[in-house]
FIKOLZA-1660 file (N, C-alpha, C; in steps of 0.1 Angstrom, whole numbers, plus 5000, padded with zeros to 4 digits):
% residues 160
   i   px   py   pz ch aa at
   1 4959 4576 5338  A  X  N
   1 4953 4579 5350  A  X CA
   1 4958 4570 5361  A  X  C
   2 4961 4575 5372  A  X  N
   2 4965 4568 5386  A  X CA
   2 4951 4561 5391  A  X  C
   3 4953 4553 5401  A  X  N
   3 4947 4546 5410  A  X CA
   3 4938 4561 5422  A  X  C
   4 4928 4556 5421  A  X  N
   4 4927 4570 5434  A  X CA
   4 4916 4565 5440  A  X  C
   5 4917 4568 5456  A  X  N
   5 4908 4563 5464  A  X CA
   5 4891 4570 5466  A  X  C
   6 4881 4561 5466  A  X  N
   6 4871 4560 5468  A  X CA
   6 4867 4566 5484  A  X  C
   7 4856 4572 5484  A  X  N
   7 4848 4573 5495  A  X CA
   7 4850 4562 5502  A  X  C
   8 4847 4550 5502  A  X  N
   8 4845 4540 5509  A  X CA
   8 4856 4531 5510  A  X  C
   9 4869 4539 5510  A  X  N
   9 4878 4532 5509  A  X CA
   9 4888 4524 5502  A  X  C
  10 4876 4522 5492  A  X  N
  10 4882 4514 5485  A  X CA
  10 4895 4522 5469  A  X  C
  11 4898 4518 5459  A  X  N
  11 4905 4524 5449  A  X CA
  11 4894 4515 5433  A  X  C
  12 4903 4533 5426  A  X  N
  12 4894 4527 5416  A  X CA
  12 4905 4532 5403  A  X  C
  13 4902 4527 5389  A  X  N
  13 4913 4530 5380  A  X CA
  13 4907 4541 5373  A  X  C
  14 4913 4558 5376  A  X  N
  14 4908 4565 5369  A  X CA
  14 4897 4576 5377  A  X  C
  15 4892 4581 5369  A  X  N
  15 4878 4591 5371  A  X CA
  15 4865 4580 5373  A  X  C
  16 4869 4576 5360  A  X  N
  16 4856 4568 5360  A  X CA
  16 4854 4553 5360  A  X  C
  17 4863 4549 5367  A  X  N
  17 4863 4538 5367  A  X CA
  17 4855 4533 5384  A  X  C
  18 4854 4519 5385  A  X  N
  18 4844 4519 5396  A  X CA
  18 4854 4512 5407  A  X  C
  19 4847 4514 5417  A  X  N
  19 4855 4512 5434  A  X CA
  19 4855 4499 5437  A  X  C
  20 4866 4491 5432  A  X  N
  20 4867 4476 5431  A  X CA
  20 4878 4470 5439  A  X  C
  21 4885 4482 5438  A  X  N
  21 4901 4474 5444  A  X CA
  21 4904 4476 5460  A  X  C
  22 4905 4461 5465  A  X  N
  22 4909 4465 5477  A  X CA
  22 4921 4480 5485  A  X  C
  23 4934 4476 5479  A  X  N
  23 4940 4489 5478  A  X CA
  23 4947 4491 5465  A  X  C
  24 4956 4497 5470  A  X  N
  24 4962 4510 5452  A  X CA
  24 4970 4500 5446  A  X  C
  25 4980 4492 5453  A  X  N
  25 4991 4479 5447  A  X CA
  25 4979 4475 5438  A  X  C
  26 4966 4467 5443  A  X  N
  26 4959 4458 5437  A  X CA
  26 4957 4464 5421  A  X  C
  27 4950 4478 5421  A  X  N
  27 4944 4485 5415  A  X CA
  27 4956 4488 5403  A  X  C
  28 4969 4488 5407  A  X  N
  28 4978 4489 5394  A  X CA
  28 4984 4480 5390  A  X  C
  29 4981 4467 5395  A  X  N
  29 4987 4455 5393  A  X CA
  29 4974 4452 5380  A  X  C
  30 4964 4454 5379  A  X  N
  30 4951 4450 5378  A  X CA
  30 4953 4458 5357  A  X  C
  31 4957 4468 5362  A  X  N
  31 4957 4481 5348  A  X CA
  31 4975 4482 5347  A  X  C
  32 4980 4478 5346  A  X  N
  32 4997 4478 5339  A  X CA
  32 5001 4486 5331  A  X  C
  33 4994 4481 5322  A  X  N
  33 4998 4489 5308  A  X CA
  33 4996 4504 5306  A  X  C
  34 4979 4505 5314  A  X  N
  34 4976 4516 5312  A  X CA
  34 4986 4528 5320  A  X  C
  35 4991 4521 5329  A  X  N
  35 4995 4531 5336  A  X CA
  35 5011 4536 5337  A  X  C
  36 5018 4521 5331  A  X  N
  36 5029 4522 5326  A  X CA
  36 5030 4535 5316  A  X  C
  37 5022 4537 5305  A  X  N
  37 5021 4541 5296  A  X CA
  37 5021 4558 5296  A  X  C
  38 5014 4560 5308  A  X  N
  38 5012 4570 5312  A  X CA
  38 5019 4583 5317  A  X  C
  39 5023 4594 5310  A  X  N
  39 5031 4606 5317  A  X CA
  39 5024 4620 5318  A  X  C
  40 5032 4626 5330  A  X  N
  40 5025 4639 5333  A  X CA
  40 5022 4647 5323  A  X  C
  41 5017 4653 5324  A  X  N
  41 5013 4668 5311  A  X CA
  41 5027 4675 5314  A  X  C
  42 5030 4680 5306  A  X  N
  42 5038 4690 5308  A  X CA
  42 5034 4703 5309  A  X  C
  43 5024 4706 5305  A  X  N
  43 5019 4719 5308  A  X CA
  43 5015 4724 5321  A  X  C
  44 5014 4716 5331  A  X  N
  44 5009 4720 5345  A  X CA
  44 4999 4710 5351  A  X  C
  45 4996 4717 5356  A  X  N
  45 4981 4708 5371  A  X CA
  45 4968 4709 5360  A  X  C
  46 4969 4715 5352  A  X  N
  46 4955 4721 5343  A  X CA
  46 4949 4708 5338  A  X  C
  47 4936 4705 5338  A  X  N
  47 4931 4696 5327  A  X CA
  47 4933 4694 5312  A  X  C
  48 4932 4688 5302  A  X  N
  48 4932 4691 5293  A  X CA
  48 4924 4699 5287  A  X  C
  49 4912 4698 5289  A  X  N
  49 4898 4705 5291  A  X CA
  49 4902 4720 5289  A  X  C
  50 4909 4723 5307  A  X  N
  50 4910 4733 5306  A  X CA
  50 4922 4745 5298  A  X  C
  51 4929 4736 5292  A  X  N
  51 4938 4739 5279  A  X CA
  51 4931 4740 5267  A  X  C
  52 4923 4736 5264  A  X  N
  52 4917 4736 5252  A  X CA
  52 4910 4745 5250  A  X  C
  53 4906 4748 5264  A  X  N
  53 4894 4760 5259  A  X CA
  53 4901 4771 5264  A  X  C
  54 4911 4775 5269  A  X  N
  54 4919 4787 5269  A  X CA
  54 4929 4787 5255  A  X  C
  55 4931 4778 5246  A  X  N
  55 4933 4781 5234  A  X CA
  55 4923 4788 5221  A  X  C
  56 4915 4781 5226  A  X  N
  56 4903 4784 5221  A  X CA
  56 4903 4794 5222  A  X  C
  57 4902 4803 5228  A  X  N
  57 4902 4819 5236  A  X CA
  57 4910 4826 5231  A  X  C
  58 4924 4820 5237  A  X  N
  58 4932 4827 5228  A  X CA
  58 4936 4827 5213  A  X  C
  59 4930 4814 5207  A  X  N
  59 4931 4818 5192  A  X CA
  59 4921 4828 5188  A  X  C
  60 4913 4827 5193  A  X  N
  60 4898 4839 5190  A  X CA
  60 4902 4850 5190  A  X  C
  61 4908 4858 5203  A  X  N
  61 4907 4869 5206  A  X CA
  61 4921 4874 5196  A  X  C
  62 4929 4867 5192  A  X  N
  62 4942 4870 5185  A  X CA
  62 4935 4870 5171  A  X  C
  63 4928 4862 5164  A  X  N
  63 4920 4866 5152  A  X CA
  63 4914 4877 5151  A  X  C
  64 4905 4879 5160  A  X  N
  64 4899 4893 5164  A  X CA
  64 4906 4903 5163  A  X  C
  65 4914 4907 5171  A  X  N
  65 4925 4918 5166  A  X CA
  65 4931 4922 5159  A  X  C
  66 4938 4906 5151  A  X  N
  66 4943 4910 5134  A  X CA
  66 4929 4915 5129  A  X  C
  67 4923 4907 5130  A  X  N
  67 4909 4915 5118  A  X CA
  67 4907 4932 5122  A  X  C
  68 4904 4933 5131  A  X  N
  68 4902 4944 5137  A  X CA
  68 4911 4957 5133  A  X  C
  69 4923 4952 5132  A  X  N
  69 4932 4957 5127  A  X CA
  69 4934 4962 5113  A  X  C
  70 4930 4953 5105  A  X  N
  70 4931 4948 5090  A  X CA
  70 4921 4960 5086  A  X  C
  71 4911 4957 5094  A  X  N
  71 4901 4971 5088  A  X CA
  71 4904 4980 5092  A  X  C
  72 4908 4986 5101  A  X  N
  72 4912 5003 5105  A  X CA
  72 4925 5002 5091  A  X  C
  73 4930 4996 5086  A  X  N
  73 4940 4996 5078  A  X CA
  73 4932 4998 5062  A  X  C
  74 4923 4987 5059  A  X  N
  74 4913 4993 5050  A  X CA
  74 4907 4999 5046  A  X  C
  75 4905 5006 5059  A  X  N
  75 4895 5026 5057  A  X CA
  75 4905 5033 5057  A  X  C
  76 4917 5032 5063  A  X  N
  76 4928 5044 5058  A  X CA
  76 4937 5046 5046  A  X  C
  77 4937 5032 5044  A  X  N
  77 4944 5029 5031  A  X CA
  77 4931 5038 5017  A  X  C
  78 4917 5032 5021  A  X  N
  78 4904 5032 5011  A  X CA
  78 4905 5054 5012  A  X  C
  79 4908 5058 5022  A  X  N
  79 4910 5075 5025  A  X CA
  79 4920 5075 5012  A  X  C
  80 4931 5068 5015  A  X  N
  80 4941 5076 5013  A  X CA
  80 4941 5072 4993  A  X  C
  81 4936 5062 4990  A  X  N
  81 4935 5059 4977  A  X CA
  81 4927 5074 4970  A  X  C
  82 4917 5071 4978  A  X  N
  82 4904 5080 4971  A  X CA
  82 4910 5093 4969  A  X  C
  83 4917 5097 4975  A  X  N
  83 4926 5112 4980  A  X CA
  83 4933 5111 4966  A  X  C
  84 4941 5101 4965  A  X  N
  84 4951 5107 4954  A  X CA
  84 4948 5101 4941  A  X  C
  85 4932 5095 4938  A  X  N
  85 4925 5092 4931  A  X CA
  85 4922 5108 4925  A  X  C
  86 4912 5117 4936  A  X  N
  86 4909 5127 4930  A  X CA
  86 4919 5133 4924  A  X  C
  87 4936 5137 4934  A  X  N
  87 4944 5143 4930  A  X CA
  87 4947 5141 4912  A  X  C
  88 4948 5129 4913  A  X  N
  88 4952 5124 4896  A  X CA
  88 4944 5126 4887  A  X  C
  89 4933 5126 4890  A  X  N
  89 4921 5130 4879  A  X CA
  89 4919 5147 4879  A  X  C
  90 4923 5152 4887  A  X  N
  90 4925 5169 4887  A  X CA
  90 4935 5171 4875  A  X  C
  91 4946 5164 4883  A  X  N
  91 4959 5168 4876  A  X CA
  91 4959 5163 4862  A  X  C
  92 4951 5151 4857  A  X  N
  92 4948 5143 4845  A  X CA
  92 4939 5154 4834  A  X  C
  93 4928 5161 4843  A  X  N
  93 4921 5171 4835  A  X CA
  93 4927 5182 4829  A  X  C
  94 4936 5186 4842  A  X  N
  94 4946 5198 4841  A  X CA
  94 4953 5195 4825  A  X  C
  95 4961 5185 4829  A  X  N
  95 4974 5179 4814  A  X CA
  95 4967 5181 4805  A  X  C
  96 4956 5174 4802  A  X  N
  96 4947 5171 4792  A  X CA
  96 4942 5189 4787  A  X  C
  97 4941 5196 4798  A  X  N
  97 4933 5209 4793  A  X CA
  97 4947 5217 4787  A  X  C
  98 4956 5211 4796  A  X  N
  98 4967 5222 4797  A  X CA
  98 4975 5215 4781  A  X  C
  99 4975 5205 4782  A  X  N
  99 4978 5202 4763  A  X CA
  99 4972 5205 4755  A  X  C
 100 4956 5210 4756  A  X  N
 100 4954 5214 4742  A  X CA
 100 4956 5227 4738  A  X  C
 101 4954 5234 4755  A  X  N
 101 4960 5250 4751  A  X CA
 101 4975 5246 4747  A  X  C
 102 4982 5240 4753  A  X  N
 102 4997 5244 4746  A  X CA
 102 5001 5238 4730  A  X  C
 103 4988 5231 4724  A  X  N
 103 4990 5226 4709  A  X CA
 103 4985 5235 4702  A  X  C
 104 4974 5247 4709  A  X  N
 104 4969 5253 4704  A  X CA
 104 4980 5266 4701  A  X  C
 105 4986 5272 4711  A  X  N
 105 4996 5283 4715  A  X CA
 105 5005 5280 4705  A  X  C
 106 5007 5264 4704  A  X  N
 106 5029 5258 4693  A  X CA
 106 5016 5268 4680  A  X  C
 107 5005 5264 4677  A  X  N
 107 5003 5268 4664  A  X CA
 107 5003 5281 4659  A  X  C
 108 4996 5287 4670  A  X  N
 108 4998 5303 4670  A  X CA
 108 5008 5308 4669  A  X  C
 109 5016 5302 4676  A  X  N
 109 5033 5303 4678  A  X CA
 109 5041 5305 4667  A  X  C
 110 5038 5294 4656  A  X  N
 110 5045 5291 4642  A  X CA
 110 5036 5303 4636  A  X  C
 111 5025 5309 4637  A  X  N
 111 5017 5319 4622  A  X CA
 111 5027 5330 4627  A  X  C
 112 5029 5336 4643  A  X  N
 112 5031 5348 4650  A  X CA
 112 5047 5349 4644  A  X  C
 113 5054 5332 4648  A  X  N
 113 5070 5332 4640  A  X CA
 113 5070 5337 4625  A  X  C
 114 5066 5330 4618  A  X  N
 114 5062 5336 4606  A  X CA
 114 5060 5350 4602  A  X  C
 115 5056 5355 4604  A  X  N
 115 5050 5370 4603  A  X CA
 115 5065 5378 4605  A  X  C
 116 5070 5370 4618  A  X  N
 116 5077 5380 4626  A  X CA
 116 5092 5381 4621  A  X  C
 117 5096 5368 4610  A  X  N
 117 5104 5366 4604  A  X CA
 117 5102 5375 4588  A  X  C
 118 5091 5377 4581  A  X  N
 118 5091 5383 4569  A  X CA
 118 5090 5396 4578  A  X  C
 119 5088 5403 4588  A  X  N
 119 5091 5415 4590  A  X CA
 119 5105 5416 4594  A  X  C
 120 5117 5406 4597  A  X  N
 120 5127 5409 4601  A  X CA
 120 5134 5408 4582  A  X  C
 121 5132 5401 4575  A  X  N
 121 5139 5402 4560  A  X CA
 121 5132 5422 4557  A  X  C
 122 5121 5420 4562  A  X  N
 122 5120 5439 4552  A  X CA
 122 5126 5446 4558  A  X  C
 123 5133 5446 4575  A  X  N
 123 5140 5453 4585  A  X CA
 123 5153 5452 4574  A  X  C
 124 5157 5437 4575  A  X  N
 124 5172 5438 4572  A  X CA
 124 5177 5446 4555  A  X  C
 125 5163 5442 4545  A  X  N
 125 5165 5448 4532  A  X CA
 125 5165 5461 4532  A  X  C
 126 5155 5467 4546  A  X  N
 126 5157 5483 4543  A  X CA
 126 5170 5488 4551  A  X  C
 127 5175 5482 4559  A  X  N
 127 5189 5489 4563  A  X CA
 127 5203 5486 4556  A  X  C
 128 5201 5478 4546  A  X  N
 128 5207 5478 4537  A  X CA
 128 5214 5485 4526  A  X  C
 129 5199 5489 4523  A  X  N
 129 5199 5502 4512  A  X CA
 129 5200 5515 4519  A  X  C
 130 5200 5514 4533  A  X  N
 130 5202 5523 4542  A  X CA
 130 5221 5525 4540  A  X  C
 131 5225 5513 4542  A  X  N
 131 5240 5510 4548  A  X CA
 131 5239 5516 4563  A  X  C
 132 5229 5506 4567  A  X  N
 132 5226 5504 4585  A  X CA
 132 5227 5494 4585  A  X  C
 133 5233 5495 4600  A  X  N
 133 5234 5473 4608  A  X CA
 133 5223 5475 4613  A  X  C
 134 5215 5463 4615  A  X  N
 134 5205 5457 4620  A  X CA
 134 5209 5456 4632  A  X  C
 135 5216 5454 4637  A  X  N
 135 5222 5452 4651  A  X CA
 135 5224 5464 4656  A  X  C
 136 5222 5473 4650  A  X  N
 136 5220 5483 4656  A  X CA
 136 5208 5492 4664  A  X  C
 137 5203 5480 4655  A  X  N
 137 5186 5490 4660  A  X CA
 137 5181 5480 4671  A  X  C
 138 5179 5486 4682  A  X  N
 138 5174 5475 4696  A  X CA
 138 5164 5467 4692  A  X  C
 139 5148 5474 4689  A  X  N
 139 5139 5465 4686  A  X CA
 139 5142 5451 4681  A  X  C
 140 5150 5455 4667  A  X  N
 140 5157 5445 4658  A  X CA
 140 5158 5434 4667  A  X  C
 141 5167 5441 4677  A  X  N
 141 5179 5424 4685  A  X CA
 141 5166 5420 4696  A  X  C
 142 5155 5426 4699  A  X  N
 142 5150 5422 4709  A  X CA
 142 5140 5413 4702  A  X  C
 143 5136 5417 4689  A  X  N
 143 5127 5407 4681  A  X CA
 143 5132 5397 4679  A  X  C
 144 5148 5397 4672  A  X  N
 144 5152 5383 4673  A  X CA
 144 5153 5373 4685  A  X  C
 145 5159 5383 4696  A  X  N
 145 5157 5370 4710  A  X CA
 145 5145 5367 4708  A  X  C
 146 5134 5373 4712  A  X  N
 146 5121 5366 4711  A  X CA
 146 5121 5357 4706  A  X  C
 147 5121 5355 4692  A  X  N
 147 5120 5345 4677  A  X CA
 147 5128 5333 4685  A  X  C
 148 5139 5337 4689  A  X  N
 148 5151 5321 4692  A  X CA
 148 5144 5320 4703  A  X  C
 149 5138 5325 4715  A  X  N
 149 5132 5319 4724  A  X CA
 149 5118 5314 4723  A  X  C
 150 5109 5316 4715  A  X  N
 150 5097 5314 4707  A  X CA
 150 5098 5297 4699  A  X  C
 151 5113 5300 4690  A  X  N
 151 5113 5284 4685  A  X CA
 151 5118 5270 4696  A  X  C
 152 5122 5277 4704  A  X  N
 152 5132 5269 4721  A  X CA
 152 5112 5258 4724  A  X  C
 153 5107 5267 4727  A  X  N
 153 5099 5264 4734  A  X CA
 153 5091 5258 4722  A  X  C
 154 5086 5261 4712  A  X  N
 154 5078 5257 4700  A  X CA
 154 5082 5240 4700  A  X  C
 155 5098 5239 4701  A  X  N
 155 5100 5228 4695  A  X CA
 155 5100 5216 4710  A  X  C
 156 5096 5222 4721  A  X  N
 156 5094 5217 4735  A  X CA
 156 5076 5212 4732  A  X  C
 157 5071 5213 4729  A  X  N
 157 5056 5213 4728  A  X CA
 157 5055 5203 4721  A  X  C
 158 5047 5189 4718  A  X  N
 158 5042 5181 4712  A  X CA
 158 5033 5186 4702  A  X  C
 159 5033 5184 4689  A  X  N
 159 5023 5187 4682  A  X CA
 159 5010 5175 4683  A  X  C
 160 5000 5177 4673  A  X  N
 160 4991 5172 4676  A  X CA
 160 4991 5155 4669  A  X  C
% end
């Protein structure tokens, strides 16, 4: 702090210092060190005072907004979970439903292949004794695609 003059004329060292010195030479001859020592703020004319408490302010109000922030981010994120929470448990019930019909169908699949196979040996034995092609008779060829597209997919299905 500088030397600064008194109402009454006189100088004093500081704010609070008291009105002792005849003039300002006296007054810094008196305090040396202190004043040697001493450099401007670099921030301006401002008190320190009044730095401190405009950080203050501004650290507040910058906290405040991240936060503020942070939650509008936590209710849309908390939407957007819940959303594809239900999605998955739909789709989870679905698999789950939709697997045991299709473990159910592979087995149906194998009795229906079966059958459909001892009906194609008594096709082929009776056109035999016919001296008929089998490949001749449509049904025949369409029963067989069936059967090879029947075991395609049979063997696509997980058993149990």
């Amino acid at each position: 702090m500088p030397c600064t003059k008194c109402k009454d004329g006189k100088y004093k060292w500081g704010k609070t210092g008291s009105c002792k010195y005849a003039n300002k030479g006296e007054c810094e001859k008196a305090n040396p060190k202190k004043y040697n020592k001493m450099q401007p703020t670099p921030l301006g004319k401002k008190t320190y005072e009044e730095y401190e408490k405009e950080l203050k302010e501004f650290n507040l109000s910058k906290v405040e907004r991240v936060e503020l922030t942070l939650a509008g981010d936590l209710e849309k994120e908390t939407t957007t979970v819940k959303n594809q929470l239900k999605k998955m448990q739909k789709s989870a019930d679905n698999f789950l439903t939709a697997k045991k019909d299709a473990i159910s169908e592979r087995e149906k699949s194998f009795t229906i292949s079966q059958k459909s196979f001892k009906i194609i040996e008594k096709v082929e034995a009776a056109t035999k004794e016919l001296g008929v092609k089998p490949k001749d008779i449509p049904a025949y060829m369409e029963l067989r695609k069936a059967q090879d597209e029947i075991i395609k997919v049979y063997q696509t299905v997980p058993s149990r």
